[in-house]
C-alpha positions in Angstrom: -57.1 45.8 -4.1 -54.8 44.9 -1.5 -54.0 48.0 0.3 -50.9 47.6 3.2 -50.0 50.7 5.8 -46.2 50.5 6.6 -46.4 53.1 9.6 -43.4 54.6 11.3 -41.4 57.6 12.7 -38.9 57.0 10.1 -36.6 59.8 12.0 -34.7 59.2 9.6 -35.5 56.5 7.3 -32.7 53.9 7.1 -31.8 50.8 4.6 -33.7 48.0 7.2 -36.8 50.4 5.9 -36.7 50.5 3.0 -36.1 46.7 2.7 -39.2 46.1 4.3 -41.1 48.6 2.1 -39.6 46.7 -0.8 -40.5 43.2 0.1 -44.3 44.5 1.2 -44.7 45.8 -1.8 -44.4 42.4 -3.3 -47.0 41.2 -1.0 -49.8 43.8 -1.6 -51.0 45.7 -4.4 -50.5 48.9 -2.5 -48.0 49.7 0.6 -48.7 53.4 2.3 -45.3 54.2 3.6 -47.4 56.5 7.1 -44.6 58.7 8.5 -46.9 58.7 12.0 -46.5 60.1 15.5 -44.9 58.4 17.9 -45.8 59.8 21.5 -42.8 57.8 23.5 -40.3 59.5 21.0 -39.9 63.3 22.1 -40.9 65.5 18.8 -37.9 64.0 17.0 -34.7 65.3 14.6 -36.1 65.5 11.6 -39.4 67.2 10.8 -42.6 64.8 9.1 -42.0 66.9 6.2 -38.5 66.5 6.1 -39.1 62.5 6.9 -42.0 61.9 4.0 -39.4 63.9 1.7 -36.2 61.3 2.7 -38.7 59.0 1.8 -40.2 59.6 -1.4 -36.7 60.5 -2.7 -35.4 57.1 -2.1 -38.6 54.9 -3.0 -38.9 54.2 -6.6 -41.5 51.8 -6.1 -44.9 52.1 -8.7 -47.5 50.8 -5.4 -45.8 52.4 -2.7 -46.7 56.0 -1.6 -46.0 58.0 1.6 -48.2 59.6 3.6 -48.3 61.3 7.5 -51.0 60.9 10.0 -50.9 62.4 13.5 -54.1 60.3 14.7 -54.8 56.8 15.8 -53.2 53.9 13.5 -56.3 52.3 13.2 -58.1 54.8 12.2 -56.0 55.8 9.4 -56.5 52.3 8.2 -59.6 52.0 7.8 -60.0 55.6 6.2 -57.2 54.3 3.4 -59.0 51.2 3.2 -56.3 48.9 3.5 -56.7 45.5 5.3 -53.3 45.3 6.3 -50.6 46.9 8.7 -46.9 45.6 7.9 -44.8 45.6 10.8 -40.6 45.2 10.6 -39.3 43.0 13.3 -35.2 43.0 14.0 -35.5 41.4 17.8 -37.6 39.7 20.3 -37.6 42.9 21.8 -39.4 44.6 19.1 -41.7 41.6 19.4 -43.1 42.3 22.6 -43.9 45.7 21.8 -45.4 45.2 18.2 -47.6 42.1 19.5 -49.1 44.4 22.3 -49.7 47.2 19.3 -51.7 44.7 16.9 -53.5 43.5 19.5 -54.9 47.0 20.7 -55.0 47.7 16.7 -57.1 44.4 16.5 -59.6 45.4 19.1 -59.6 49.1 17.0 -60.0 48.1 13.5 -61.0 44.0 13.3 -60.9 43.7 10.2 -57.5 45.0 10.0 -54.4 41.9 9.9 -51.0 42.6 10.8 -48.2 41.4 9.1 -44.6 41.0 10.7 -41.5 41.0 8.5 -38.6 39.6 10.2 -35.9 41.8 9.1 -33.0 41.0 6.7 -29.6 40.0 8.5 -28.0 42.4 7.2 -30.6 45.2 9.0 -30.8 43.4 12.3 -29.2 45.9 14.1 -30.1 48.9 12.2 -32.0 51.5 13.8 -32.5 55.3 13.6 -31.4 56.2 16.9 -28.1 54.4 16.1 -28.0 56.1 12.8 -28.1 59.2 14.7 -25.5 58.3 17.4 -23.0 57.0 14.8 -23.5 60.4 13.0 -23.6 62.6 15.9 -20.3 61.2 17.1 -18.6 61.7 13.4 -19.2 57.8 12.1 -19.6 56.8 8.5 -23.4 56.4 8.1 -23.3 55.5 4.4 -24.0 51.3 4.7 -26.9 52.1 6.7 -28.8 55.2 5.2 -30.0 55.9 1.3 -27.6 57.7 -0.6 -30.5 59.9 -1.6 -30.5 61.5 2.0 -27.3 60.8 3.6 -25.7 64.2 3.1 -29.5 65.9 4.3 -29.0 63.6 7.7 -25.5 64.5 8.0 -25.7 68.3 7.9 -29.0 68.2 10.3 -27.2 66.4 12.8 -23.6 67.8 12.8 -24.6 71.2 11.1 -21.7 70.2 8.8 -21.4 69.1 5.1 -20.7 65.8 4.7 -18.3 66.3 2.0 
């Protein structure tokens, strides 16, 4: 079995997401979606229960699951068994930072691949810290979230309900 981990902070999860979880899941028998820790991001908006919840309420995908880890990347792998870590890839900026990651997660786990997914045009620009700013400042964030969650983002951030 061809097991992938699709790790992130997912704070919150947004359409570029789940695009990537979608086309990985095409690719490998299994994808773990692995809501992780991120120590350059300070603790974050939404809790990893709250994130692994978004997510499993908008992924109706038979191979994917979600999970959350709070250790090393590479060791999660190779306690999942999966040969794989899928990687989404919207600039050359992202680039620099992922290639340094796989390396270190080469030297870590070698057995371990990663895969980069270049994003879809229409996610280029889509991040989570611009979900949140565009919803902190009263923007529409519907084109760029799950419907599933939008609401749940929207009342976090502005303590208001969306509707």
């Amino acid at each position: 079995m061809r097991i992938a981990v699709y790790p992130g902070s997912f704070d919150p999860v947004t359409n570029g997401h789940l695009d990537i979880m979608k086309r990985a899941s095409k690719m490998f028998d299994k994808v773990i979606v692995l809501v992780s820790y991120n120590a350059k991001k300070k603790g974050g908006t939404f809790s990893p229960a709250e994130r692994v919840d978004f997510i499993r309420r908008c992924v109706d995908i038979p191979n994917v699951v979600v999970d959350s880890y709070q250790g090393l990347l590479a060791d999660y792998v190779k306690i999942s068994g999966a040969s794989a870590i899928v990687k989404g890839l919207r600039a050359v900026s992202d680039f620099e930072v992922e290639f340094q990651q796989a390396l270190i997660n080469r030297q870590l786990a070698p057995d371990v691949d990663t895969v980069f997914m270049v994003s879809s045009l229409e996610n280029m620009y889509l991040s989570s810290s611009a979900v949140k700013e565009i919803c902190n400042l009263g923007g529409e964030i519907s084109n760029f979230v799950p419907a599933e969650i939008a609401d749940d983002i929207i009342k976090k951030i502005t303590g208001k309900d969306s509707k």
